[in-house]
C-alpha positions in Angstrom: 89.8 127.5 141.1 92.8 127.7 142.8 96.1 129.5 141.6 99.1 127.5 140.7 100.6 128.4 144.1 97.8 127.2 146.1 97.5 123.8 143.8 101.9 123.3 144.5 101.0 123.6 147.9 98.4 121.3 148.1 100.7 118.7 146.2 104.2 119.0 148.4 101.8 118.9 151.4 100.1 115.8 150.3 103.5 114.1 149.8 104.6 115.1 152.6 102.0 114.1 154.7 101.5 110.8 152.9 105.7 109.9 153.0 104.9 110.8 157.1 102.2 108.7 157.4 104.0 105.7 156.1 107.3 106.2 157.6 105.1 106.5 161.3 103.2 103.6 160.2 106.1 101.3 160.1 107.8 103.5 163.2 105.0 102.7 165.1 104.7 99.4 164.5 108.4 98.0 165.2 107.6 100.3 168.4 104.6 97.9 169.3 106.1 95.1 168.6 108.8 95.8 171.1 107.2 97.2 173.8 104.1 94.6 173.9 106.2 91.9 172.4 103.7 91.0 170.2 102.2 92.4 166.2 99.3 94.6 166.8 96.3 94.0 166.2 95.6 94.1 162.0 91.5 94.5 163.0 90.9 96.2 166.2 87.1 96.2 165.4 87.1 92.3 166.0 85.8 91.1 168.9 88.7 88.5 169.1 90.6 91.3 170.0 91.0 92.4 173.4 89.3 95.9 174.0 91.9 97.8 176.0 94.5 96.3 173.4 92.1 97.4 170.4 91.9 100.7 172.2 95.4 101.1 173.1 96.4 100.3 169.4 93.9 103.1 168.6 95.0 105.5 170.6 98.8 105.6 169.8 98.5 104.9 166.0 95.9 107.8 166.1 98.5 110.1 168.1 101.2 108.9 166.2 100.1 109.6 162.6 98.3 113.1 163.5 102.0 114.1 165.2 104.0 112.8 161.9 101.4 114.6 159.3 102.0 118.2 161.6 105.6 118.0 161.8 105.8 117.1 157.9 103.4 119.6 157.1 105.5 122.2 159.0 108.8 120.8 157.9 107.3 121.6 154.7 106.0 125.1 155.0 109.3 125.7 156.5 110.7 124.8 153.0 108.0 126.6 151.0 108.7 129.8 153.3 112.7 129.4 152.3 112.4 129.0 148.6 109.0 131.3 148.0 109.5 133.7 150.5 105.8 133.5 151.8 104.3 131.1 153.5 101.4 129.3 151.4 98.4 130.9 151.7 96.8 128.4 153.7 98.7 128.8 156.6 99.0 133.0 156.8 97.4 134.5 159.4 94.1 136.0 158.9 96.7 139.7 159.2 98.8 138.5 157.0 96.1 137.4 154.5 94.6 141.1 154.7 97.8 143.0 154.9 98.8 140.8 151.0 94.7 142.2 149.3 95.4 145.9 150.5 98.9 145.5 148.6 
């Protein structure tokens, strides 16, 4: 079970990640849209799509989302650090995980 620490965590992370993931949704869409000049595509698995479009679409939204989850997620540890004065246990070092059981 985890502790109360450990479930907070858990929860800003979440949010944050989620908020991230929508805001580089949209982000990445408008950036499609201008840059191809067109909507991408809404089912890359279709064979009606073309597959180096369904591919690039793929590839950038994959990029894009796993770069806007990491910097929210450390935005957010950078938060938790400031108001805690630890980082969550999650993201400790494996020294810094022994040096808090011999304490």
């Amino acid at each position: 079970m985890p502790d109360k620490g450990e479930l907070g965590w858990r929860l800003v992370a979440g949010a944050a990640a989620f908020g991230a993931g929508f805001v580089a949704r949209k982000a990445i869409t408008i950036g499609w849209k201008r840059a191809i000049g067109k909507e991408p595509p809404t089912n890359p698995e279709s064979p009606e799509v073309a597959l180096t479009e369904a591919i690039a679409w793929a590839v950038v939204m994959g990029v894009g989302m796993e770069v806007a989850r990491l910097l929210a997620t450390r935005a957010a540890a950078n938060r938790w650090h400031k108001s805690t004065g630890e980082l969550p246990s999650a993201l400790r070092s494996a020294a810094d995980k022994a040096k808090s059981v011999a304490s």
